[in-house]
C-alpha positions in Angstrom: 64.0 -133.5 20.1 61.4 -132.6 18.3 60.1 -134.2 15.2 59.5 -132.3 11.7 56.5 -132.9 10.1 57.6 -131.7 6.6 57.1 -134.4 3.9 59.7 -136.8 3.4 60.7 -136.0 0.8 61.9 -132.9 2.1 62.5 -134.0 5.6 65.1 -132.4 8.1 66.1 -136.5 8.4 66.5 -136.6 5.0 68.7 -133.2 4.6 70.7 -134.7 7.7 71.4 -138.0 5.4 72.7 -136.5 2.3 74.9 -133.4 4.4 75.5 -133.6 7.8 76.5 -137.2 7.4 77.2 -137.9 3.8 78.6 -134.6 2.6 80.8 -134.8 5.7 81.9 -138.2 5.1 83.2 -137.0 1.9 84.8 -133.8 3.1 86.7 -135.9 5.6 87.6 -138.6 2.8 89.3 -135.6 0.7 91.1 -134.5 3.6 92.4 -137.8 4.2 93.4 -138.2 0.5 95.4 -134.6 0.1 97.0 -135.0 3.6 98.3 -138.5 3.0 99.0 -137.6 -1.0 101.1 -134.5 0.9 103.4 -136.8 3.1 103.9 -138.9 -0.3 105.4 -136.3 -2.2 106.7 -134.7 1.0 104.8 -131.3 0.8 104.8 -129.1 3.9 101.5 -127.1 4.3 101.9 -123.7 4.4 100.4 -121.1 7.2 96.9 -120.8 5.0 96.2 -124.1 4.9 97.1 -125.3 8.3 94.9 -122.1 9.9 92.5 -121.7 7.5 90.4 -124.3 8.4 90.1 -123.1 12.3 89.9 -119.1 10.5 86.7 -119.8 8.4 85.0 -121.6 11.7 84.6 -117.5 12.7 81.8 -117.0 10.4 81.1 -120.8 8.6 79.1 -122.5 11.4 82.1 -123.1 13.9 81.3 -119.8 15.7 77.4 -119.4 15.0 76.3 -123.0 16.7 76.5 -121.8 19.8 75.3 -118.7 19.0 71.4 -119.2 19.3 71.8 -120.7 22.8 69.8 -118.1 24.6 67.2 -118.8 22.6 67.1 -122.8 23.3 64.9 -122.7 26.7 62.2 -120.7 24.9 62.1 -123.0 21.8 62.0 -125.9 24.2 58.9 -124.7 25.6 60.1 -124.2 28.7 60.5 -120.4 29.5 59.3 -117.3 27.3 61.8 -115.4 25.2 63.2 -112.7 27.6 63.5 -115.1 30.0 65.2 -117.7 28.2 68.2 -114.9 27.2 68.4 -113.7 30.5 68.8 -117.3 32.2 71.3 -118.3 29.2 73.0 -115.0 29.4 73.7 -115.4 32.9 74.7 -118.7 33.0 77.1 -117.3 29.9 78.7 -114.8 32.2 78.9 -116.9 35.3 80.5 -119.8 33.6 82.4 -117.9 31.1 83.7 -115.6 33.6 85.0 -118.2 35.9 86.7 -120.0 33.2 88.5 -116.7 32.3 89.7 -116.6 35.8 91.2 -120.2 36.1 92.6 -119.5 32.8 94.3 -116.2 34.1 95.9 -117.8 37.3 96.2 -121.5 36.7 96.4 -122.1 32.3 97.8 -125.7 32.5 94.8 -127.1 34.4 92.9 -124.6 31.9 94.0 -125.8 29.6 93.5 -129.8 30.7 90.1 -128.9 31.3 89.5 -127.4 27.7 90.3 -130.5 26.1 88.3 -132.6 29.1 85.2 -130.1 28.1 85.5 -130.4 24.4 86.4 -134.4 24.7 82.9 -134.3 26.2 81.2 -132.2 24.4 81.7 -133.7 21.4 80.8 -137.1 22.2 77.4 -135.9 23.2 77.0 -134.1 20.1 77.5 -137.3 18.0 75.5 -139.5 20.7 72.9 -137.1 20.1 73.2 -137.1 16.3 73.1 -141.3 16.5 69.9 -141.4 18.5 68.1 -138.6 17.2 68.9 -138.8 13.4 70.0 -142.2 12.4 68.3 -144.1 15.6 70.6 -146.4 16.0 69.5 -149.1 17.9 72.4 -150.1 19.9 72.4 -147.2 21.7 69.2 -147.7 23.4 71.4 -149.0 26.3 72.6 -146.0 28.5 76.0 -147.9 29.0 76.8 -147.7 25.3 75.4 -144.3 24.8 78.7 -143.6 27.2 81.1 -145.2 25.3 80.2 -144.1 22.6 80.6 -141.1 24.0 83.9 -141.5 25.2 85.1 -142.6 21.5 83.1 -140.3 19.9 84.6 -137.5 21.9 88.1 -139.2 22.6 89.0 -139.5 18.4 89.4 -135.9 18.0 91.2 -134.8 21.2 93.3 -138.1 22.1 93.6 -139.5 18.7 96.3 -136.4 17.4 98.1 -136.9 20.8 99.1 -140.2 19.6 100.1 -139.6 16.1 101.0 -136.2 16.4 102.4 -135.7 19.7 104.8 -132.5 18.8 102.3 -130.6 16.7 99.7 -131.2 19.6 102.2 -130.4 21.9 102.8 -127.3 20.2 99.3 -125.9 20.0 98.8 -126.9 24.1 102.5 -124.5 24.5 100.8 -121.7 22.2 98.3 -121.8 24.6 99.8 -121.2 27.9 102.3 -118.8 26.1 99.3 -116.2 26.0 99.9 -116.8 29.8 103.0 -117.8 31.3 105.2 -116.8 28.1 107.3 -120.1 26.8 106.3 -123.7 28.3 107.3 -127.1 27.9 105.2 -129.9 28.0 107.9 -132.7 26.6 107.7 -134.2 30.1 103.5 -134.9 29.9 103.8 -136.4 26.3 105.9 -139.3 26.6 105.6 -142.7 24.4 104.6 -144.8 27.2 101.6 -142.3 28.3 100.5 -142.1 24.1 100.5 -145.6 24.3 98.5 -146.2 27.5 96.1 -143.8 25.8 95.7 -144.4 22.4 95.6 -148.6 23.2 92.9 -148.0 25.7 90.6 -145.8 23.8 91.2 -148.8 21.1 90.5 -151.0 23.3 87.0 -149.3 24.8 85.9 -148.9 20.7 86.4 -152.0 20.1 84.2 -153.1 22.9 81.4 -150.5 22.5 80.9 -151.4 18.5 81.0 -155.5 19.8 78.5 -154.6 22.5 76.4 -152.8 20.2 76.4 -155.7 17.3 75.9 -158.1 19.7 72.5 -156.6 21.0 71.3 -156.0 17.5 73.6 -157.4 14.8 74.6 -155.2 11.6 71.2 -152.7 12.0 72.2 -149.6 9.7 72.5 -147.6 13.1 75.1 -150.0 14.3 77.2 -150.1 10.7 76.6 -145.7 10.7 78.0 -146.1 13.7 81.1 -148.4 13.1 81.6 -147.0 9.5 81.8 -143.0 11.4 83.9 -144.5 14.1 86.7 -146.6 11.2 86.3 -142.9 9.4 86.9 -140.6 12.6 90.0 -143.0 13.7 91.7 -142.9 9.9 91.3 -139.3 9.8 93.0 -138.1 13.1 95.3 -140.6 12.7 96.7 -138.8 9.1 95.6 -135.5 9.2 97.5 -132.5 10.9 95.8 -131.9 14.4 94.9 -128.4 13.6 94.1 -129.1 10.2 92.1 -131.9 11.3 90.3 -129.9 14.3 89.5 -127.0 12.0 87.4 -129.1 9.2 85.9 -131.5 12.0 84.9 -128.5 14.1 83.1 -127.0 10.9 81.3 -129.6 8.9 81.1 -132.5 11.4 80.2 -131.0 15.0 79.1 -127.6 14.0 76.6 -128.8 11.4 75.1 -131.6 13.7 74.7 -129.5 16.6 72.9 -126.8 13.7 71.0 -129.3 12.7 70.3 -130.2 16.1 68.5 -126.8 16.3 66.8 -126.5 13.3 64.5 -129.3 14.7 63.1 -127.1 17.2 61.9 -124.8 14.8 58.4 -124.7 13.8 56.3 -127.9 13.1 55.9 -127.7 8.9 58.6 -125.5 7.8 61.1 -126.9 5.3 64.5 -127.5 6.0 65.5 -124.3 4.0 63.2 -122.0 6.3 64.6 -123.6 9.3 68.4 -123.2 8.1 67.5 -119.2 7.2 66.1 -118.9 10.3 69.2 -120.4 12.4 71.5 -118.2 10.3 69.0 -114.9 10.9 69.0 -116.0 14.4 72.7 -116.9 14.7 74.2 -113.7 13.2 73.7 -110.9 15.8 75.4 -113.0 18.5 78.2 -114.0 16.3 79.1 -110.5 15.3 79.0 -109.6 18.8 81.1 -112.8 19.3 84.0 -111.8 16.9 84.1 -108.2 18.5 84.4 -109.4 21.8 87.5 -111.4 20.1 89.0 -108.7 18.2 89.4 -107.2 22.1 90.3 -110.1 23.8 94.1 -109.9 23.3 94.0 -107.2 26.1 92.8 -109.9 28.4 95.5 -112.2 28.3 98.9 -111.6 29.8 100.9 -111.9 27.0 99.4 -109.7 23.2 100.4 -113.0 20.7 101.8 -111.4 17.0 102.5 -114.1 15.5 99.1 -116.1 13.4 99.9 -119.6 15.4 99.7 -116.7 18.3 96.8 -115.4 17.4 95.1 -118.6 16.5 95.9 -119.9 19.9 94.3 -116.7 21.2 91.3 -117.9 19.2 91.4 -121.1 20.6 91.5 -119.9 24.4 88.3 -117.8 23.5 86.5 -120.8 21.9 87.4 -122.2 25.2 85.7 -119.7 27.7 82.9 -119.8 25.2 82.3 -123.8 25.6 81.9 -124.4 28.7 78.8 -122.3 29.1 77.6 -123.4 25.8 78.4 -127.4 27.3 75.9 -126.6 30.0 73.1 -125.7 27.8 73.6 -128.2 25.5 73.5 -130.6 28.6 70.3 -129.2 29.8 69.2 -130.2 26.3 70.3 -133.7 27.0 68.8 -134.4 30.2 65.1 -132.4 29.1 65.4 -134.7 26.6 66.3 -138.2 28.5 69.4 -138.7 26.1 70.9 -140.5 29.1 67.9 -141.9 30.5 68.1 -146.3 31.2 66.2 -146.3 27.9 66.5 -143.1 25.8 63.3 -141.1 25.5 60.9 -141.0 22.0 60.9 -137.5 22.4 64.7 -137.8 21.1 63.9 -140.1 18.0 61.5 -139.2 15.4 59.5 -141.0 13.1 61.0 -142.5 10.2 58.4 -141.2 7.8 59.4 -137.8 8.7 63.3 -137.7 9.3 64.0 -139.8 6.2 66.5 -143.1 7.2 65.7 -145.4 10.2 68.0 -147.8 12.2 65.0 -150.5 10.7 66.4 -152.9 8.1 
């Protein structure tokens, strides 16, 4: 990753502090706080609020992170511009297009394999984040870079499972129903298999925050770390699985990832050019994104009418869209040495530049 050189004070480190990990914190605390004061007084959301979330990601960073990935190899130095959109376009179609297929003929492994991508996916994303941002020192060990991963990424696609098995069942069902019309999955989501699950990935936090204090005792990384983790476990546990997905999506992966690439941006420019650049940058494909949408519902099998239909539709196209998108950001990863026996300085930056260190 590369490091910004603007002035502390106006740091990309700092900016990543006070929003992408305070702001958010807060967001996800007032989620918590309306969804749990809405099962005291026994209020049923209504259809805007449980989509909306998972609507605004269209156009409010959901969408747009992914949308400056062809330009990623050519920021990275590593190819020039054409180049870089024609390798990332093809690996876009080639991915993308294979994914459709499986989709088409086979949605229930599809399916499976959406939430396998995204439970990977957004570990790394918060891996990244830990190293890069808040360089947390327990993760200079490859083995709990990985599970932390697998918590990271496990909170927001196992966590709902366990305390909202039918709702999760029911956006899984809305799924294959683009496909194979009505499907029941009562017979995958049993109590024994929630429990297996949700006691395990307990068990694995448990011993990837113990790990971590015991190498370095109560750094700021590790209690980032552990304080994200306690927050991220409350809020899946309480919060509506798609209401949940739709804000976390948004102003927890979304923003890290965008912050993420606004590093690579030119040495010296302030965090405000680099954020009006992403969003110059971001906008063409996104339009072009949401177009290729609004035509999608000819793909599938079955036209959805209803919104938890169409929102599913959404969903499925997020879905084709990831696992090309998982590949670059990968390639980001390894260029970078995020999994590496001991992680690479060109992944941490200084301090001085990026605002809060793991350094007590």
């Amino acid at each position: 990753m590369t490091a910004d050189h603007a002035s502390p004070t106006d740091s990309l480190g700092d900016a990543f502090d006070r929003v992408g990990r305070r702001l958010a914190w807060v967001v996800l605390l007032i989620v918590i706080a309306l969804s749990g004061a809405s099962w005291w007084f026994g209020f049923e959301p209504g259809p805007a609020i449980r989509y909306g979330p998972l609507i605004a990601s269209l156009v409010l960073l959901g969408l747009p992170h992914g949308a400056v990935d062809h330009l990623v190899p050519a920021r990275l130095a590593a190819t020039s511009p054409p180049l870089s959109m024609a390798i990332v376009g093809l690996v876009y179609a080639g991915l993308g297009g294979l994914y459709l297929g499986l989709w088409l003929v086979a949605p229930l492994p599809a399916a499976l394999l959406f939430i396998a991508i995204t439970w990977f996916h957004w570990g790394q994303g918060d891996v990244h984040a830990l190293v890069a941002f808040v360089e947390a020192r327990p993760l200079t060990s490859r083995a709990r870079r990985i599970g932390t991963l697998v918590v990271r990424g496990g909170l927001p696609m196992l966590v709902p499972l366990v305390a909202f098995p039918e709702r999760y069942r029911a956006v899984i069902e809305a799924w294959l129903a683009l496909f194979v019309g009505e499907a029941n999955l009562a017979w995958a989501l049993t109590e024994e298999l929630r429990a297996m699950l949700g006691g395990g990935l307990l068990l694995i936090t448990v011993a990837t925050l113990a790990s971590g204090y015991h190498a370095t005792g109560p750094t700021r990384g590790w209690r980032v770390d552990a304080g994200e983790t306690v927050l991220l476990w409350a809020y899946f546990l309480v919060v509506p699985p798609l209401v949940a997905i739709g804000v976390y999506f948004t102003v927890w992966h979304s923003l890290r990832h965008i912050f993420r690439l606004a590093a690579l941006d030119e040495p010296g420019a302030s965090t405000g050019t680099r954020f009006k650049r992403f969003a110059a940058d971001a906008t063409p494909l996104t339009l072009l994104a949401i177009a290729v949408l609004a035509g999608f519902w000819v793909v599938v099998p079955i036209t959805p009418t209803s919104v938890p239909g169409l929102v599913a539709l959404y969903l499925v196209f997020i879905a084709v869209l990831t696992l090309p998108h998982v590949a670059v950001v990968s390639w980001m990863d390894a260029r970078g040495g995020l999994w590496a026996e001991r992680v690479g300085r060109s992944l941490t930056t200084k301090a001085a530049d990026t605002g809060p260190s793991d350094s007590d």
